[in-house]
ZADREN-223417 format. One line per field, with one value per residue: chain; y, x, z of N, C-alpha, C in turn. Coordinates in steps of 0.1 Angstrom, whole numbers. Last residue first. Example, Ala and Ser with C-alpha at 12.3 -4.5 7.8 and 13.67 -1.06 7.14 Angstrom:
2
ch: (A:A)
nv: (-22:-57)
nu: (128:132)
nw: (71:78)
cav: (-11:-45)
cau: (137:123)
caw: (71:78)
cv: (0:-33)
cu: (129:132)
cw: (79:78)
//
This chain:
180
ch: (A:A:A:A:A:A:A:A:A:A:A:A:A:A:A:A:A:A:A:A:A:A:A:A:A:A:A:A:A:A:A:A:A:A:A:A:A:A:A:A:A:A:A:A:A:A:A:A:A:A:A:A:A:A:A:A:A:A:A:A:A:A:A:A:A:A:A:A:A:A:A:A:A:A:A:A:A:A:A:A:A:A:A:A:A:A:A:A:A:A:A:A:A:A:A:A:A:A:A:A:A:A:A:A:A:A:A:A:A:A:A:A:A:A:A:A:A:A:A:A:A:A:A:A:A:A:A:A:A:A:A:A:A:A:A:A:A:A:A:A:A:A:A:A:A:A:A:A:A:A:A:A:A:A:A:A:A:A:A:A:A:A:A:A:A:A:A:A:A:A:A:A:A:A:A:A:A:A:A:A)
nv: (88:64:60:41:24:12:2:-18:-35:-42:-52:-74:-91:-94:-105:-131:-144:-127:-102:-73:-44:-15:14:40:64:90:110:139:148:154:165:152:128:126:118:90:80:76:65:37:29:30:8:-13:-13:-26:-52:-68:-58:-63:-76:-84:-105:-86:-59:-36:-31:-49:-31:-8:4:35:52:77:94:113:111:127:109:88:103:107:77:70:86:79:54:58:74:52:40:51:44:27:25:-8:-29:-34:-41:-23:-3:1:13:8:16:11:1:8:-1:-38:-61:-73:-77:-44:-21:2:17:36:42:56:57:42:39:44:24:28:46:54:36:12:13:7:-14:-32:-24:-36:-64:-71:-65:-82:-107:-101:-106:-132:-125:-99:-105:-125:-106:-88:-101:-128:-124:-113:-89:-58:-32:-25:-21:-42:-33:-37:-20:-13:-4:19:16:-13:-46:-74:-89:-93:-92:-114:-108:-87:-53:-23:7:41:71:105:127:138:124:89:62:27:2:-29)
nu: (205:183:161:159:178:164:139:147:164:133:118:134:132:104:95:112:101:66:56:68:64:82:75:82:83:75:49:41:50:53:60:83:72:63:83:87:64:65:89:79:57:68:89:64:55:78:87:64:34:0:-27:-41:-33:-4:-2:-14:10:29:20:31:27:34:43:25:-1:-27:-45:-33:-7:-26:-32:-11:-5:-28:-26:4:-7:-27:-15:1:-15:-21:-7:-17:-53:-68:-63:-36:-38:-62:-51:-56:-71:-61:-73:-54:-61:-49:-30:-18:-16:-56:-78:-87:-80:-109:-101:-104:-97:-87:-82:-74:-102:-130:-149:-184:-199:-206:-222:-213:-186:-184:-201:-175:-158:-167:-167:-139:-133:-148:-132:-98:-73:-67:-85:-85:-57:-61:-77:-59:-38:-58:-94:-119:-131:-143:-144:-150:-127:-102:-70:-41:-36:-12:-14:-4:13:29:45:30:18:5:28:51:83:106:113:127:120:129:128:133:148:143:160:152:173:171:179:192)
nw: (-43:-45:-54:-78:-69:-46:-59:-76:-59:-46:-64:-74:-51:-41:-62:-61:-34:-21:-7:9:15:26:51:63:86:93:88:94:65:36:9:4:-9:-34:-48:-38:-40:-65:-74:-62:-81:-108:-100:-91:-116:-134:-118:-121:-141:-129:-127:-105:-90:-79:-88:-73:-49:-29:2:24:58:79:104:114:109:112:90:70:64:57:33:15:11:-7:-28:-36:-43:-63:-79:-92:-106:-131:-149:-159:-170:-171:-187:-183:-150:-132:-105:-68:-42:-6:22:52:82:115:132:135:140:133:146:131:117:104:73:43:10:-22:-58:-83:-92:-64:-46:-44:-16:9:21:11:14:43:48:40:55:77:67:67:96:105:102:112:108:90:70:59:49:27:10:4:-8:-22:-22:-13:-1:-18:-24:-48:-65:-44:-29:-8:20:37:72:97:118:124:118:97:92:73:48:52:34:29:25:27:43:44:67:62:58:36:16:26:32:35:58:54)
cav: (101:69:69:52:28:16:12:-7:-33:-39:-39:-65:-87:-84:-92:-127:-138:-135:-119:-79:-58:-19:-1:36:50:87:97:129:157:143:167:166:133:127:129:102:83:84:76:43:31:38:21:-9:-11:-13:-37:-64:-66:-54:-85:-67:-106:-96:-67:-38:-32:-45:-44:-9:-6:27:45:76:80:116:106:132:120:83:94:116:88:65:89:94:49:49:84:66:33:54:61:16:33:15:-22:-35:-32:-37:-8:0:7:13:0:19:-2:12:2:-21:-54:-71:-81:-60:-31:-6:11:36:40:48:63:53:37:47:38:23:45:63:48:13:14:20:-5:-30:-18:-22:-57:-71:-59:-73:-106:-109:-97:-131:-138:-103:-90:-123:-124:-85:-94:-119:-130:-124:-91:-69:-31:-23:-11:-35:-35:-40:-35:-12:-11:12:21:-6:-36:-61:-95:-90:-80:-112:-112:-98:-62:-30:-4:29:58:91:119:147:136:105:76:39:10:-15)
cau: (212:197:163:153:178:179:141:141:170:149:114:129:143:114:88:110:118:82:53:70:65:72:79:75:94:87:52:42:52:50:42:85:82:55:78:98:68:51:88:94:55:59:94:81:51:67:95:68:49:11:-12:-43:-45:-13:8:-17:1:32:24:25:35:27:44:41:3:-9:-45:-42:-7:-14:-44:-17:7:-24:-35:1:2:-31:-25:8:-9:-35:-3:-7:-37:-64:-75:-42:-31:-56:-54:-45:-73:-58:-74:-58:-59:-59:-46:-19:-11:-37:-68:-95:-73:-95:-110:-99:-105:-81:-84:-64:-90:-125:-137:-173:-201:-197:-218:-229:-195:-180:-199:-185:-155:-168:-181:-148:-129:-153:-146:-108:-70:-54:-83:-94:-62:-52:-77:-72:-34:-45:-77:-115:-120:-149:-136:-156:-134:-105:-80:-45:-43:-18:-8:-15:4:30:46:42:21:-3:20:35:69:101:113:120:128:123:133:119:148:136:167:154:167:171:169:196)
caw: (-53:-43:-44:-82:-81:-44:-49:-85:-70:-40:-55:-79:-54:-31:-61:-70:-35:-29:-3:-6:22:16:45:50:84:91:87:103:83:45:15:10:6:-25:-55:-34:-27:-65:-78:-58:-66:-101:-104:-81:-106:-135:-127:-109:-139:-134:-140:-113:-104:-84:-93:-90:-54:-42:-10:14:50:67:97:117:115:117:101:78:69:66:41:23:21:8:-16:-30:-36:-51:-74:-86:-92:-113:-140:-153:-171:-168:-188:-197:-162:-135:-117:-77:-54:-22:12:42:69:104:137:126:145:131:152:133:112:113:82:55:20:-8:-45:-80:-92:-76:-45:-49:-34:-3:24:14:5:36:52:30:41:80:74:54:87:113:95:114:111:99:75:69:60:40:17:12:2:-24:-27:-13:5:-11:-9:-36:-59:-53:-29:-23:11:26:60:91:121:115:127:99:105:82:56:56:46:22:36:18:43:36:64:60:70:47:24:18:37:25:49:56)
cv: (94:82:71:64:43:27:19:4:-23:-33:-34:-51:-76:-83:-83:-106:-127:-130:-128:-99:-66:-35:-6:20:46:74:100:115:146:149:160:171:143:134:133:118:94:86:86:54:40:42:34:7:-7:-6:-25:-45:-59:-60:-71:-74:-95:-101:-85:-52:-30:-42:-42:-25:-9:15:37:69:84:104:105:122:125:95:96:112:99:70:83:97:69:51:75:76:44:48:59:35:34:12:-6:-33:-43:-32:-19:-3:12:7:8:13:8:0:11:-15:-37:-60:-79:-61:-46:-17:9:28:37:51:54:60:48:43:35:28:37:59:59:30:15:23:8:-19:-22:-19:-43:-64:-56:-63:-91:-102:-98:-117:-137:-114:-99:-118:-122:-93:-98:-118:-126:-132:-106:-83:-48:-33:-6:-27:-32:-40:-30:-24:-9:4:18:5:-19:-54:-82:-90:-75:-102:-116:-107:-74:-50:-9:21:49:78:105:136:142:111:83:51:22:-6)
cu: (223:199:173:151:169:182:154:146:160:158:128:125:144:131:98:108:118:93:65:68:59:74:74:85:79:98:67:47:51:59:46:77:82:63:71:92:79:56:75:95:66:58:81:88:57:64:84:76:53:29:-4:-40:-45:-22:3:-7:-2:21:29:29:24:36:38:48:19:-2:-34:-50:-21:-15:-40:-29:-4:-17:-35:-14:1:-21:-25:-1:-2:-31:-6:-6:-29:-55:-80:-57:-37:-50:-51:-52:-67:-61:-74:-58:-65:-51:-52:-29:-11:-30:-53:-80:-75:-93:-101:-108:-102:-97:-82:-68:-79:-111:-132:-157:-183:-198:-215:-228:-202:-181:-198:-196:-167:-166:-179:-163:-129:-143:-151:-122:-88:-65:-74:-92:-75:-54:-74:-78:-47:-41:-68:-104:-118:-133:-144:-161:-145:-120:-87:-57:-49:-24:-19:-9:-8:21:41:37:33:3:9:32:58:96:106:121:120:129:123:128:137:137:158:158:166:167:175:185)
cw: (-63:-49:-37:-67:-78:-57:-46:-77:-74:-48:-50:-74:-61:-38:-50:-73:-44:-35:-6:-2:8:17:34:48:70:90:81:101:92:59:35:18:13:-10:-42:-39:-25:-51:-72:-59:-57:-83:-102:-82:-93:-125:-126:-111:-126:-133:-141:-123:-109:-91:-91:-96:-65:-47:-20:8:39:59:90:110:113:124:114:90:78:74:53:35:26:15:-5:-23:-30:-43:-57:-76:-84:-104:-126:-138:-158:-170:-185:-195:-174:-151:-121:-93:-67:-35:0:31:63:93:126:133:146:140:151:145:123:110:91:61:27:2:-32:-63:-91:-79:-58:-47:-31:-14:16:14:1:22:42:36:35:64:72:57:75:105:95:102:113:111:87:71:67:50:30:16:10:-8:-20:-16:-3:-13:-6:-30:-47:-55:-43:-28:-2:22:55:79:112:117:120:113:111:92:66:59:41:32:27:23:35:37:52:58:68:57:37:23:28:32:41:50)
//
C-alpha cells in the first residue's frame, strides 16, 4: 500500500532490482566520478548496457567530478527508465551523514526540471558508503517530505530496497516519519 503526502505524491516502498523498476528515471548510487563498478552502478550498466559508463564518464570529462551531495544525469541504455540520475551520497565517517539530504533533494529537483513523473531511489550511502540502514532511511524520508511541496510534476516516488533487512527498515522508518 503506498503512502500519500498531502500534495497527492504517492510512495511506495518496494523490495527488488532497481534495474528492472518501472520508472522515468532511477537513482544510482554513485560515486564522484561516475565510474560504475559495484553495487547499484554495477548493476545499471550491466543490465542497462556499456554506453551508460561511456556517457558518465563523458560527463566528467565535461564538468569535473560531481561533488557529494550533487547528481548527474544520463540515459538509462536498455533499462526500462529513460534517464538515470546518478547521486552522490557520502561515505559515512568521512562526510557528513547531512549530504545524503542534498543527494536525495537534488535528485527530486533534477526529476522536476526534467518534468519526469516518477523516480525510483536505492538506499543510498548504505552500501560500501557504511551508512546504517536506520540513518539513512530517516534522512532520505525527511529530505522528500521537506521537499514535496517544491514538486509539480513528479507524482509516484519509489524507493527500491535489494534485502529483506534494508526494505524492512526503510518500511518501518517511512510509515514513521510520513504518517501524520
Amino acid at each position: 500500500m503506498p503512502l500519500k503526502l498531502p500534495n497527492g505524491i504517492e510512495i511506495e516502498i518496494v523490495k527488488g532490482d532497481i534495474t528492472e523498476i518501472e520508472a522515468d528515471a532511477i537513482v544510482n548510487a554513485a560515486n564522484s566520478y561516475l565510474e560504475h563498478g559495484g553495487g547499484v552502478a554495477g548493476a545499471i550498466v550491466r543490465k542497462g548496457g556499456w554506453e551508460i559508463q561511456e556517457e558518465s564518464r563523458e560527463w566528467v570529462r565535461k564538468y569535473g567530478p560531481v561533488p557529494v551531495g550533487g547528481v548527474a544525469v544520463t540515459r538509462a541504455g536498455r533499462l526500462k527508465a529513460k534517464y538515470i540520475i546518478h547521486a552522490v551520497g557520502p561515505r559515512c565517517g568521512v562526510e557528513p551523514i547531512e549530504k545524503l539530504r542534498d543527494a536525495v533533494i537534488n535528485s527530486l529537483r533534477k526529476a522536476e526540471e526534467l518534468r519526469l513523473t516518477s523516480i525510483a531511489f536505492p538506499a543510498i550511502s548504505t552500501g560500501i558508503f557504511g551508512c546504517p540502514y536506520d540513518e539513512a532511511a530517516k534522512i532520505m524520508a525527511r529530505a522528500i517530505r521537506d521537499e514535496a511541496n517544491n514538486l509539480k510534476s513528479i507524482k509516484r516516488i519509489i524507493i527500491c530496497l535489494y534485502n529483506d533487512e534494508a526494505y524492512q527498515i526503510f518500511n518501518e522508518t517511512f510509515k514513521k516519519e510520513l504518517t501524520p
